[in-house]
PAKEDO-489167 format. One record per residue (C-alpha): residue number from 0; residue in one letter; x, y, z. Coordinates in pm, 1 decimal, padded with zeros to 6 digits. Layout:
<kefis>
i; aa; x; y; z
NUM; A; X; Y; Z
...
</kefis>
This chain:
<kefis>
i; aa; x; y; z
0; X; 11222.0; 15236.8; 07037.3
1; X; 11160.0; 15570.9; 06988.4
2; X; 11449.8; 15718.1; 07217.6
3; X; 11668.3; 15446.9; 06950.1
4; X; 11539.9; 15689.0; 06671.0
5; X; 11581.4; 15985.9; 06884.1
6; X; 11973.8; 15885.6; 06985.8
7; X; 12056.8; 15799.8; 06612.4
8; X; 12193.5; 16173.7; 06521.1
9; X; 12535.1; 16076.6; 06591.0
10; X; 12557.0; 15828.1; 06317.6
11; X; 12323.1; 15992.6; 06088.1
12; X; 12614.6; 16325.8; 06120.2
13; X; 12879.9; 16078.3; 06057.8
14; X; 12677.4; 16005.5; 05694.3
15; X; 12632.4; 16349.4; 05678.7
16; X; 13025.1; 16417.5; 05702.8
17; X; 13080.5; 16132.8; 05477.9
18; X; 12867.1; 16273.6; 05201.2
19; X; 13024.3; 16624.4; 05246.3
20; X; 13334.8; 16491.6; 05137.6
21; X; 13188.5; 16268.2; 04866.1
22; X; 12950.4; 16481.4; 04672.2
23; X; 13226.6; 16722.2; 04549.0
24; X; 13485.0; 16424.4; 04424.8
25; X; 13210.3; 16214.3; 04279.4
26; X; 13376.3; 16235.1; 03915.0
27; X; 13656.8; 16025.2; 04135.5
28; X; 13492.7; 15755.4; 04314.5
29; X; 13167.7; 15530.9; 04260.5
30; X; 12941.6; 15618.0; 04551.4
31; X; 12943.7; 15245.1; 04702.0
32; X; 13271.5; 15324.8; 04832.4
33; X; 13077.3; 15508.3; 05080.7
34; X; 12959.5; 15187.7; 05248.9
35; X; 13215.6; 15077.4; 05400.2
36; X; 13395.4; 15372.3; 05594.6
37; X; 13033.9; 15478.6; 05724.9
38; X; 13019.3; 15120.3; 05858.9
39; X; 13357.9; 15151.7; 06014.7
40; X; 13302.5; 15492.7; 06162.7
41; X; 12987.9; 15353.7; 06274.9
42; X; 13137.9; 15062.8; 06479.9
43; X; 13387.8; 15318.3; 06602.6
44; X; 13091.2; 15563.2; 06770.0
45; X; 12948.0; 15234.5; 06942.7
46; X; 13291.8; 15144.1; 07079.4
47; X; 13362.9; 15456.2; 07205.1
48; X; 13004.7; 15541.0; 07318.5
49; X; 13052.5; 15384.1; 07668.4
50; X; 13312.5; 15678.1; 07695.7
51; X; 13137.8; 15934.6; 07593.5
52; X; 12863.2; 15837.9; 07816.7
53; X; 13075.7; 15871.3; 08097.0
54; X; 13217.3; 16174.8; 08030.9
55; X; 12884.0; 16342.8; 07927.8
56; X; 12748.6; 16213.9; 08281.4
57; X; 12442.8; 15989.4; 08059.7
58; X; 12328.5; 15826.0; 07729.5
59; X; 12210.4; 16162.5; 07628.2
60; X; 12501.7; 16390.3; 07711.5
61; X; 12749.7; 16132.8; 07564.5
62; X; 12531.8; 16118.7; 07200.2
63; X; 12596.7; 16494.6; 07193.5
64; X; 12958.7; 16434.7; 07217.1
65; X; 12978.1; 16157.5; 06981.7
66; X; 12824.0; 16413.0; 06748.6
67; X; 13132.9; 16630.4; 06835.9
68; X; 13338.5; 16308.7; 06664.1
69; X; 13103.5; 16307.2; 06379.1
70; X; 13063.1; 16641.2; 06288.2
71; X; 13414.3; 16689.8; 06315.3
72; X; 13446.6; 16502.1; 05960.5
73; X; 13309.2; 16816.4; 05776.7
74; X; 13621.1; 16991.2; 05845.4
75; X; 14005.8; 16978.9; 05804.4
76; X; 14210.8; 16867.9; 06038.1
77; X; 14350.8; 17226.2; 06208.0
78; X; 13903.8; 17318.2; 06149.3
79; X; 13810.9; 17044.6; 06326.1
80; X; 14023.1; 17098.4; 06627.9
81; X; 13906.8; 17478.9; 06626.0
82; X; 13510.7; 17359.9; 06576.7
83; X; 13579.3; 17099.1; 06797.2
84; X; 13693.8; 17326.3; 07094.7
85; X; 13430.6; 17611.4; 07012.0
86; X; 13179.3; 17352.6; 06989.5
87; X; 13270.6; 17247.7; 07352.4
88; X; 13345.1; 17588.2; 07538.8
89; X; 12952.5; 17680.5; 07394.8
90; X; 12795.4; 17365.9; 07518.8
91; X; 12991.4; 17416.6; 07798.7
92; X; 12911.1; 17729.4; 07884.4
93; X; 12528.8; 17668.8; 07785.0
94; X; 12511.6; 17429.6; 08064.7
95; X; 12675.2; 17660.0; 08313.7
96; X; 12397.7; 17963.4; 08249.4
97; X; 12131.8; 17687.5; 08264.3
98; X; 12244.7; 17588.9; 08612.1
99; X; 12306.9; 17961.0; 08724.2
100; X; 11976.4; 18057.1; 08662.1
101; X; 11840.2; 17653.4; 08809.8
102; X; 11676.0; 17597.4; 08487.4
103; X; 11641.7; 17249.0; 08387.1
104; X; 11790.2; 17120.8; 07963.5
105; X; 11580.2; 16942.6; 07847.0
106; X; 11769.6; 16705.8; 07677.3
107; X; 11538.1; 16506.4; 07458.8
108; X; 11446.0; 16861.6; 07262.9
109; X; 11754.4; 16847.9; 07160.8
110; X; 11802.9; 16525.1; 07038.4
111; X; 11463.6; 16549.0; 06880.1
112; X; 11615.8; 16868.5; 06699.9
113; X; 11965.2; 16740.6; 06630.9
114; X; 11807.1; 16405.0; 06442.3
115; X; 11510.0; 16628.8; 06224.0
116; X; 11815.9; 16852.0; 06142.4
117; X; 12085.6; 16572.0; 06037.6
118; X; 11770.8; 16384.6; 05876.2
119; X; 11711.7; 16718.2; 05674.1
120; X; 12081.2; 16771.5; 05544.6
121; X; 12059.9; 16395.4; 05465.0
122; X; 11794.0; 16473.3; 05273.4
123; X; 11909.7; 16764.0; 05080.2
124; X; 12259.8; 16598.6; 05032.0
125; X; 12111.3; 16248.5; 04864.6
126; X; 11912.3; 16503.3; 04630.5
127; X; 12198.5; 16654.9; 04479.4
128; X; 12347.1; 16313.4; 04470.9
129; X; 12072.6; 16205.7; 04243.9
130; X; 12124.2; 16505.1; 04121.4
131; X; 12464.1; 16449.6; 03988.2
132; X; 12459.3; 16073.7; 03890.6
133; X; 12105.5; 16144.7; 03709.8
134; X; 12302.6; 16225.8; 03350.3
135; X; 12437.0; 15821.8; 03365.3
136; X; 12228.9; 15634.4; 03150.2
137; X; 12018.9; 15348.5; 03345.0
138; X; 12128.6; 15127.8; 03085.3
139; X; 12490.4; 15176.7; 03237.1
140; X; 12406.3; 15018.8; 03507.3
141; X; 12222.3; 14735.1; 03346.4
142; X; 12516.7; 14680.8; 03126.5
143; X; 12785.3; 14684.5; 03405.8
144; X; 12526.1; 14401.5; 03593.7
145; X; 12562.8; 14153.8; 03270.9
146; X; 12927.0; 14212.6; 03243.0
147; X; 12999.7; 14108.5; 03592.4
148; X; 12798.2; 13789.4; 03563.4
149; X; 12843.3; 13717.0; 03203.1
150; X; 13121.1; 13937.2; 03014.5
151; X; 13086.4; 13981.7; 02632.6
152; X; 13391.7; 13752.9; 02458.1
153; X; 13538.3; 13658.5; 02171.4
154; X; 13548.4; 13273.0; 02055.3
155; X; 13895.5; 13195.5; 02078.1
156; X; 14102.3; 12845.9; 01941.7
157; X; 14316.9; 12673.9; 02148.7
158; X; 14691.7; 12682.7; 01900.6
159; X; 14734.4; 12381.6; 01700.7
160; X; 14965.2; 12265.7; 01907.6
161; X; 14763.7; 12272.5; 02205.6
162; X; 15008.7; 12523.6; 02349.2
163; X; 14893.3; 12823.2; 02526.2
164; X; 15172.8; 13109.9; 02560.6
165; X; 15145.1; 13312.3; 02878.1
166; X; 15038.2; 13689.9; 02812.8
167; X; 15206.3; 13971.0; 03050.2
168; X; 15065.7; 14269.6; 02985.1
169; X; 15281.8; 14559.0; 03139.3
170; X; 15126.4; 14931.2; 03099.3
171; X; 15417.4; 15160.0; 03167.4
172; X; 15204.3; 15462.1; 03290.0
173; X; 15320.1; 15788.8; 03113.3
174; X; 15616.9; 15652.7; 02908.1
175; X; 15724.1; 15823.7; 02615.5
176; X; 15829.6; 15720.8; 02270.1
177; X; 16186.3; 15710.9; 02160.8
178; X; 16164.0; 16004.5; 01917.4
179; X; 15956.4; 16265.5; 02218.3
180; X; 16195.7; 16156.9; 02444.3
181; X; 16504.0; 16269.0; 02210.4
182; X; 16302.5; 16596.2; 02078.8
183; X; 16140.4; 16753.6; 02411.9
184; X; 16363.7; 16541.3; 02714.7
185; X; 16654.8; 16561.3; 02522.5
186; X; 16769.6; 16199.8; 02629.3
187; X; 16828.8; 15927.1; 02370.8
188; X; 16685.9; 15619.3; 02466.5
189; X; 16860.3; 15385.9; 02182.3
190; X; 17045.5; 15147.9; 02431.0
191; X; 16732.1; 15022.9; 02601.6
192; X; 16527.4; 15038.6; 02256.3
193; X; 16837.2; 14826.6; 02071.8
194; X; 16834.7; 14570.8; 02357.7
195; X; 16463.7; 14476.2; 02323.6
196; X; 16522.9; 14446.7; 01914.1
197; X; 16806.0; 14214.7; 02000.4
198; X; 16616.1; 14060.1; 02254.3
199; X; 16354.2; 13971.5; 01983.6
200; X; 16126.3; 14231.8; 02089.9
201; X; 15886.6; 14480.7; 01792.8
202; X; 15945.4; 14827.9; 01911.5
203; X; 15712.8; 15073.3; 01711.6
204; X; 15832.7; 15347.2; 01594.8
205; X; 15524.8; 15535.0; 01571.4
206; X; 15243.3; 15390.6; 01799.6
207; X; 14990.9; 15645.6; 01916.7
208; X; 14783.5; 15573.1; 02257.7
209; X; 14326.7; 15649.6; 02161.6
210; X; 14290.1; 15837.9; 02450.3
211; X; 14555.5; 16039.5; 02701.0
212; X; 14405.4; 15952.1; 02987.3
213; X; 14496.7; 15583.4; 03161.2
214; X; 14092.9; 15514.7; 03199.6
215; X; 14034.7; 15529.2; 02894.3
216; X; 14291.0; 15412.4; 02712.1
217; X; 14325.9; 15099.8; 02916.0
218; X; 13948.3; 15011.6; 02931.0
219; X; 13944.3; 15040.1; 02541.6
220; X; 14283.8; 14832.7; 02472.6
221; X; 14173.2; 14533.7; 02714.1
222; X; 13801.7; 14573.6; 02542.8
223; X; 13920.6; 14566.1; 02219.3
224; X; 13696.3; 14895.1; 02118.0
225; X; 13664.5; 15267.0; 02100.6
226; X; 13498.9; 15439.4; 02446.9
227; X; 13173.9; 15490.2; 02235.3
228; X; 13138.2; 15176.4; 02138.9
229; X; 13178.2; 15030.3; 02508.1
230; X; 12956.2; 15255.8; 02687.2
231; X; 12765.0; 15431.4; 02431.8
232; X; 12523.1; 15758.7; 02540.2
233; X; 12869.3; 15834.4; 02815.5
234; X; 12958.2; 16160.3; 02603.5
235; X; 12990.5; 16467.5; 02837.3
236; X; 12987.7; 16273.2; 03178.8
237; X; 13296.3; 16340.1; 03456.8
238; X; 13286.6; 16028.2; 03589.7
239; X; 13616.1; 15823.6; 03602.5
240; X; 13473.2; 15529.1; 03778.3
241; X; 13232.5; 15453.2; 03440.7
242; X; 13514.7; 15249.9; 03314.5
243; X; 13654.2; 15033.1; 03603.9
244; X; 13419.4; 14697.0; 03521.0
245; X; 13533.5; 14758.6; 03132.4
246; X; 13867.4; 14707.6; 03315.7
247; X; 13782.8; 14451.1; 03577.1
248; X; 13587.3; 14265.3; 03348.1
249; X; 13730.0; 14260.1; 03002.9
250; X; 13658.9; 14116.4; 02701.8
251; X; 14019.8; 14037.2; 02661.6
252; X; 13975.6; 13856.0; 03019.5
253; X; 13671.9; 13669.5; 02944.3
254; X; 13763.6; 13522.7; 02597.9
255; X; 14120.9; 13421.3; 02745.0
256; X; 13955.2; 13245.1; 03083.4
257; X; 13715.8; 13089.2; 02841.4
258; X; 14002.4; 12838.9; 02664.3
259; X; 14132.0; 12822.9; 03028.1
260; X; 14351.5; 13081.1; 03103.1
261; X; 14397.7; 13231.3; 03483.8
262; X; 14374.3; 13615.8; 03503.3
263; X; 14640.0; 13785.5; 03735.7
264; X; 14617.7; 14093.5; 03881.7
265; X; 14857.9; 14273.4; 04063.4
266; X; 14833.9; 14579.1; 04277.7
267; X; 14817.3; 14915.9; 04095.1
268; X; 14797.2; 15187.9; 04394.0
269; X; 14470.8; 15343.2; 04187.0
270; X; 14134.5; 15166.6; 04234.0
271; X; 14029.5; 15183.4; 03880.9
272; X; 14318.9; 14996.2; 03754.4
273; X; 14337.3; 14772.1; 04078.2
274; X; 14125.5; 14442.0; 04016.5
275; X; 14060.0; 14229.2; 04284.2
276; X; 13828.3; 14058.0; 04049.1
277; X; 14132.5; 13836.7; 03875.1
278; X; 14154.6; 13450.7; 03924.0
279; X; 14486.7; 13551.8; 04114.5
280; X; 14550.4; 13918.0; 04279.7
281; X; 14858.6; 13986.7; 04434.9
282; X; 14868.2; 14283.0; 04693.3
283; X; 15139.4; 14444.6; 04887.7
284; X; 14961.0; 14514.8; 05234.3
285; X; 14710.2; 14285.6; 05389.0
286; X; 14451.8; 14532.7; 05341.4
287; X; 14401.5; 14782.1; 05068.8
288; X; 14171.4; 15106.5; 05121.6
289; X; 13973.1; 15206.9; 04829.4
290; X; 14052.2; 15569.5; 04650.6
291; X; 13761.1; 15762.9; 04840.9
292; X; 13866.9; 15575.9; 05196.1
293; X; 14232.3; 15716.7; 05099.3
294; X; 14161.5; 16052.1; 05047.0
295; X; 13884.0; 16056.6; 05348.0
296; X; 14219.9; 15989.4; 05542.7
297; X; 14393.0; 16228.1; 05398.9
298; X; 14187.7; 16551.1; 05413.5
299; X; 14030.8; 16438.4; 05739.3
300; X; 14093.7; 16441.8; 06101.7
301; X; 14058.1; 16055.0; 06073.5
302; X; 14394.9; 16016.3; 05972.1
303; X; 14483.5; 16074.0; 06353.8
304; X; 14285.0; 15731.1; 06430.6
305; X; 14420.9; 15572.8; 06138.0
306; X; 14838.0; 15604.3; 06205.3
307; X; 14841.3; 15263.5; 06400.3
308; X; 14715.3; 15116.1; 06084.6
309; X; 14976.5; 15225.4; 05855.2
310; X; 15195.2; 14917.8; 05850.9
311; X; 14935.7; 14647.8; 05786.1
312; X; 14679.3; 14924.3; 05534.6
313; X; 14926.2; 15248.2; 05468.0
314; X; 14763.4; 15540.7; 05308.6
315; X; 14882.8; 15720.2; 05025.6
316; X; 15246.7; 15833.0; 05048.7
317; X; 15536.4; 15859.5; 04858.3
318; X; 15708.0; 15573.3; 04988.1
319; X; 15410.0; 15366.3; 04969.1
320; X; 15386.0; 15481.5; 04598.0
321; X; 15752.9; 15311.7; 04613.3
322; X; 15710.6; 14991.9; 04737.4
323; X; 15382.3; 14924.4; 04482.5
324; X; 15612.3; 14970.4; 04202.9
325; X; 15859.1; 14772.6; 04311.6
326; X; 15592.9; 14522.1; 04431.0
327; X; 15469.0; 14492.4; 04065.4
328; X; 15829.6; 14401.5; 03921.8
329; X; 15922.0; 14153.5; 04199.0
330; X; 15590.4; 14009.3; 04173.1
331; X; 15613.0; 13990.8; 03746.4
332; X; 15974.2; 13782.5; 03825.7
333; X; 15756.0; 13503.7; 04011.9
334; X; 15463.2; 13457.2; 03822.4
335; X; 15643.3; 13220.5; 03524.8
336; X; 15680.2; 12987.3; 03823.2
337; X; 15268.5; 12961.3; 03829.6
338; X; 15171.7; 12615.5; 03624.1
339; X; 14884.3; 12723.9; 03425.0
340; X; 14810.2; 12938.3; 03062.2
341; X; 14791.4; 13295.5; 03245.9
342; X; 14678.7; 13687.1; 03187.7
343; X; 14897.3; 13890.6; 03354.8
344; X; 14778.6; 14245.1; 03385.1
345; X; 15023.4; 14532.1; 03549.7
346; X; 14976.5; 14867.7; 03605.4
347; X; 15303.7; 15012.8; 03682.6
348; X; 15242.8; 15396.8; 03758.0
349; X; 15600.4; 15499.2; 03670.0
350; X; 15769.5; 15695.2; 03513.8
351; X; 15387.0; 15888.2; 03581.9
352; X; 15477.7; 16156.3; 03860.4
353; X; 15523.5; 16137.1; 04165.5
354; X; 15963.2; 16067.6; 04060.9
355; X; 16015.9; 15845.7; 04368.5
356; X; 16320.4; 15681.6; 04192.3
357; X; 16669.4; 15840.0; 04083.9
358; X; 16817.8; 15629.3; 03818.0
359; X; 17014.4; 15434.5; 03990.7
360; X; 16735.2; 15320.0; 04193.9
361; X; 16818.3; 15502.9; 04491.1
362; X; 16502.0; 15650.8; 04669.0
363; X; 16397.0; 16015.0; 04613.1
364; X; 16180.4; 16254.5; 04838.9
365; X; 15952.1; 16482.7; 04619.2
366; X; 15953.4; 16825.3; 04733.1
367; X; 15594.2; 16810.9; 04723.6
368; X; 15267.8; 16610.2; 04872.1
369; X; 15184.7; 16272.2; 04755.0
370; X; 14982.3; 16320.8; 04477.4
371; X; 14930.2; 16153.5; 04126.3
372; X; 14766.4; 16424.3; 03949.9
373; X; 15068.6; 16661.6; 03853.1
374; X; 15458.6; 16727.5; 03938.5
375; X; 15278.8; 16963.0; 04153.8
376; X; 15592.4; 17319.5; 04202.6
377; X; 15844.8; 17161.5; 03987.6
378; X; 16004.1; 17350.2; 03711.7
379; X; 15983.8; 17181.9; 03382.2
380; X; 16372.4; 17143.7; 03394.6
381; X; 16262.7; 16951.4; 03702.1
382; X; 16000.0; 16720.0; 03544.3
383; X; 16253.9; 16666.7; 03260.5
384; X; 16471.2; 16535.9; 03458.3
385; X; 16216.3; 16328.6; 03696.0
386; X; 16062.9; 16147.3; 03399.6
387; X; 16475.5; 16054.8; 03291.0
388; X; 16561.2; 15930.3; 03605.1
389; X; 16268.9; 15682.2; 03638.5
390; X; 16256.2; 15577.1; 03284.0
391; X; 16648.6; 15452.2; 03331.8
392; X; 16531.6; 15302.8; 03654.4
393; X; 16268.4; 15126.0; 03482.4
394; X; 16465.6; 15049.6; 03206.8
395; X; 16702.0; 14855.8; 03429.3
396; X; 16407.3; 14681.1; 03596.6
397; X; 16232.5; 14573.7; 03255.3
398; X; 16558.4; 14442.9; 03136.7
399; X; 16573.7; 14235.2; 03448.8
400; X; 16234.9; 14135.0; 03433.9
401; X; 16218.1; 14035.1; 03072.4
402; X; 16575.0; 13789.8; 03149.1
403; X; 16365.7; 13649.7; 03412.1
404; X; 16053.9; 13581.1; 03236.4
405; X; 16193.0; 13443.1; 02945.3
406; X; 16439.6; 13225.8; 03146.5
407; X; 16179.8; 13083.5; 03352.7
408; X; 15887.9; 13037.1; 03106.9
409; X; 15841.2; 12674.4; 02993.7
410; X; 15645.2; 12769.0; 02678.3
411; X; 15751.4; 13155.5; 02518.9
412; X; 15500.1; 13362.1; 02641.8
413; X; 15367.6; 13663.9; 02492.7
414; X; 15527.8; 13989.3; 02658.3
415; X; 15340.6; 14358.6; 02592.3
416; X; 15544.5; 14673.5; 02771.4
417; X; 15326.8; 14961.8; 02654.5
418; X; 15204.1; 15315.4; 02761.0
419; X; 14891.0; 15356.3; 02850.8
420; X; 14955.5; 15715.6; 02690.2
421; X; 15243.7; 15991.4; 02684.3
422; X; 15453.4; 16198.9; 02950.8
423; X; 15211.9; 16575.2; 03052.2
424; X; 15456.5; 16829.2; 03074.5
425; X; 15306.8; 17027.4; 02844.1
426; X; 14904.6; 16913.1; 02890.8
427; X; 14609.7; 17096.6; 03003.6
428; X; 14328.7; 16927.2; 03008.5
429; X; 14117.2; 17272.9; 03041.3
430; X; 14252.2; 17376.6; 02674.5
431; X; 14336.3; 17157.4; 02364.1
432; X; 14524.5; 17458.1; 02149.3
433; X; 14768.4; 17463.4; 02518.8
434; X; 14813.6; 17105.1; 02508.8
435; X; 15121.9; 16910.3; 02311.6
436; X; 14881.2; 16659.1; 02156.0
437; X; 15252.1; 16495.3; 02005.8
438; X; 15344.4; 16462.7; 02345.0
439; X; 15069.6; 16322.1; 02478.6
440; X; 14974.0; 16042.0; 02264.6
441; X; 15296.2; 15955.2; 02166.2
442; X; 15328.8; 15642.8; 02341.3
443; X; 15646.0; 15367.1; 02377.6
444; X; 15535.2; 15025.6; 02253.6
445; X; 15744.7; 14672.1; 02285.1
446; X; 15604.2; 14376.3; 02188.3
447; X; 15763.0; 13989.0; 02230.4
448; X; 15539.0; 13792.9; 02037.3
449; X; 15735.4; 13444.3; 01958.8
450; X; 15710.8; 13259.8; 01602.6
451; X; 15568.1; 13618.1; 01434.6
452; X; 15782.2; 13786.4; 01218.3
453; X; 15829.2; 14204.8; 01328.9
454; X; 15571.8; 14274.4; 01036.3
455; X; 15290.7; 14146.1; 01255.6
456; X; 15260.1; 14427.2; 01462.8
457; X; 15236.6; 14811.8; 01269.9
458; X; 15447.8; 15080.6; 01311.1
459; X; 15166.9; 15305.1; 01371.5
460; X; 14998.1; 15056.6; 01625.9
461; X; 14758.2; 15207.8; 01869.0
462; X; 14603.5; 14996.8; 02171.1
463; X; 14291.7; 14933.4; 02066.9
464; X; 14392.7; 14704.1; 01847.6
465; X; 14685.8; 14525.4; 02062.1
466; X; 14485.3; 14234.9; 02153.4
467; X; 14299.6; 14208.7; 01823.9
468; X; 14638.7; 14154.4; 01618.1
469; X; 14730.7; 13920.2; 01870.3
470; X; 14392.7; 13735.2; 01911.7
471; X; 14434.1; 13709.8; 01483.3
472; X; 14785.7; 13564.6; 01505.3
473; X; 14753.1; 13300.8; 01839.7
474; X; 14421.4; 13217.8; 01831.1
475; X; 14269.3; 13222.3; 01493.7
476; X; 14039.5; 13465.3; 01519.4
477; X; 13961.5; 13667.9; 01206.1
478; X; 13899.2; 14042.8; 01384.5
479; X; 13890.7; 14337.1; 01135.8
480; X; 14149.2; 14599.5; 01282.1
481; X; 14002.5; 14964.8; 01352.5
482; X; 14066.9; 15292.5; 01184.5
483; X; 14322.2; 15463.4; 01441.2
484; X; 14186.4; 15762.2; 01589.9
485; X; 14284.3; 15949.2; 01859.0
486; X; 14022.0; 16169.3; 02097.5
487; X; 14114.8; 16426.6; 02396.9
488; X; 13936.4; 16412.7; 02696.4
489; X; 13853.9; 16773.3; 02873.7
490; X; 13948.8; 16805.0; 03216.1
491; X; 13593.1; 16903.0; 03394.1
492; X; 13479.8; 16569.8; 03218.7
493; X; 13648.4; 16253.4; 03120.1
494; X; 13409.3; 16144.1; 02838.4
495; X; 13385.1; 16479.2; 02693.3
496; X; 13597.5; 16374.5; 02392.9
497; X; 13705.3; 16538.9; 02123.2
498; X; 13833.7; 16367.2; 01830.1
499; X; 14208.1; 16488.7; 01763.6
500; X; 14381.4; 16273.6; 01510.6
501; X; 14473.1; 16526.9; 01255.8
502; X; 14683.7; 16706.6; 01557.3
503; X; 14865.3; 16445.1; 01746.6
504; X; 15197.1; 16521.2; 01499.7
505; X; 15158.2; 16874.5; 01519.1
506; X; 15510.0; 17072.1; 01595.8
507; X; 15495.6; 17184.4; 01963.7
508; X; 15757.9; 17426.6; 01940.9
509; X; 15522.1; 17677.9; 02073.1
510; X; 15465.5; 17516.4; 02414.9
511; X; 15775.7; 17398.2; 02481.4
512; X; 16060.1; 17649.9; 02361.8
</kefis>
């Protein structure tokens, strides 16, 4: 038993290396995502133990070179092949001066030292863990617990006539409104805007997104409140994760499933957004990685193990970025064929960089890594035109999309295409008087809501109150309809808001001339 404990310094480095690339990103990803890779890596240093036992001569020799493996994970790839090597030559060389001068290693030293000393990082590591998650409130957590098993709803009726429309909720990630898109793109998106009037579709003219970050602004609209009122005793803290159950499990979600509707999910390409909670989740690829196992791939040698993997579980890419999008509309064009009352929740990230599409459709290669922070290098001529080209793509899709929904819907259903908040040319998180606040939370709205007249829905709507107006006018609920108000989020922390409503029609003529 005790050589067990002695021998367990290979896996213990591999949670070492894990947390090494955690800790730093934890604003990103909820630290259960660790679980999983360290159990992977784990089965992968048992498989391959037989081998290193071999060529390390014994059990002993071969845990030092499975710590090699593990260790390797602290570095990036061209690091880890330089550490690797050094690391080798030395032990290499150690063991030739040992035999020149016919003294015998005593092996189990080192274990013994290797396990106190990965036991010891482990240590320090988990304390600045605690450490950083300390400032979330305990009652967080409890919170998050009830909501899974019992989410907070509303007390919805059934329509008179017994009819339940389907509800397709489409968040167009980063699309602007009409009038930003004519004064700072200048491109004049009247011929899609006139089709979906004709079409019988509210377009308003001046909806505003709460937040201008997709997080928050989705969380709130699908929970019906403001971020303080969801998760109060949040102000100041980084973490993005905080609002994934508010997504996962809505109140929007719960009150619909309780007069028997099915939630749908389909694939977003971001974790936060991606719930594999729904009734019905529809996925691309067999298997989907979570946002920490991505970007373990990516900025680790691991992705050398992982390329045989990439047609059934692909990591981040542009391409794969791609097919998810189209995924989402082909997917949206079968669902009316699904016999029961339905949510329908999709997350297209488009026309949010990376521009994968010209407007025709046709594919296009970003100059730059796969990322969906920023146009990272491109001019803002360049963005300019990026955001154009997908928003005519999309606006060809949509238009498509909506003939096939409404074609092959037995009862009218209920169709929302909405930003989740405006295009970031001209955003910095890191300074509010450098941001275009106009830009920002300027948001395009279009809303098919059959038998309601185009006064139902205000010009000035923002998304917290989407499903409120609609919950009022379908299923006789009698919600009061909030103030609108509009709060920035800072970029070294996501609930660090700031309330910004008396700025969001500010000129921007300073920024952007």
């Amino acid at each position: 038993m005790k050589n067990i404990i002695w021998k367990s310094y290979p896996y213990l480095f591999t949670l070492v290396s894990l947390l090494f690339v955690y800790i730093p990103t934890s604003w990103s990803f909820p630290p259960t995502q660790i679980i999983r890779p360290f159990l992977i890596l784990s089965a992968i240093l048992f498989i391959i133990s037989p081998i290193a036992n071999k060529l390390g001569g014994d059990k002993d020799w071969g845990s030092i070179l499975l710590t090699i493996f593990a260790f390797g994970f602290f570095f990036q790839e061209i690091l880890f092949k330089l550490a690797g090597a050094t690391i080798i030559v030395i032990i290499i060389i150690f063991i030739i001066c040992l035999r020149l001068l016919k003294q015998e290693i005593n092996i189990l030293k080192i274990s013994k030292l290797l396990t106190i000393m990965s036991l010891a990082i482990l240590t320090i590591q988990s304390a600045a863990l605690v450490y950083d998650l300390t400032p979330i409130p305990w009652t967080y957590f409890i919170s998050m617990i009830e909501r899974t098993n019992n989410t907070p709803s509303i007390q919805l009726s059934v329509p008179a006539n017994g009819i339940k429309p389907d509800i397709y909720y489409i968040i167009l990630d980063s699309y602007p409104r009409e009038d930003i898109l004519k004064e700072l793109f200048q491109y004049d998106n009247s011929n899609f805007i006139n089709y979906l009037e004709e079409t019988g579709f509210i377009v308003a003219k001046n909806a505003h997104s709460n937040y201008p970050r997709t997080a928050l602004s989705i969380s709130s609209t699908l929970d019906m409140q403001y971020i303080n009122e969801i998760l109060p005793n949040t102000q100041g803290l980084k973490f993005w994760w905080l609002s994934e159950p508010i997504i996962n499990h809505s109140r929007v979600r719960a009150s619909l499933e309780g007069i028997g509707y099915q939630s749908i999910s389909i694939a977003s390409n971001w974790g936060i957004t991606n719930n594999e909670s729904a009734n019905l989740y529809f996925k691309p690829y067999p298997i989907l990685l979570s946002d920490y196992e991505n970007f373990l791939i990516l900025t680790t040698p691991i992705k050398q193990l992982y390329t045989p993997f990439q047609s059934i579980s692909p990591i981040p890419s542009n391409e794969t970025h791609r097919q998810y999008i189209l995924f989402n509309f082909d997917t949206l064009e079968k669902i009316p064929n699904i016999n029961a009352p339905k949510l329908v929740v999709s997350h297209i990230i488009a026309p949010h960089p990376p521009f994968v599409f010209m407007s025709d459709g046709s594919y296009v290669e970003p100059s730059y890594n796969f990322t969906l922070e920023t146009a990272a290098g491109l001019s803002i001529e360049d963005q300019k035109r990026g955001y154009i080209n997908e928003i005519e793509f999309l606006n060809k899709k949509l238009s498509i999309l909506i003939e096939q929904i409404l074609n092959n819907s037995e009862t009218p259903p209920i169709i929302i295409l909405q930003a989740d908040h405006g295009s970031g040319i001209w955003v910095n998180f890191y300074s509010q008087k450098d941001t275009c606040m106009k830009e920002r939370f300027s948001i395009f709205g279009a809303y098919y809501l059959p038998g309601k007249d185009t006064g139902v829905i205000p010009q000035d709507i923002t998304p917290v109150n989407l499903f409120r107006i609609i919950f009022n006018e379908y299923f006789s609920t009698n919600m009061d309809l909030h103030e609108n108000h509009m709060y920035f989020s800072h970029a070294n922390s996501m609930f660090d808001l700031s309330q910004v409503t008396d700025q969001i029609n500010n000129s921007c003529s300073s920024l952007t001339k």
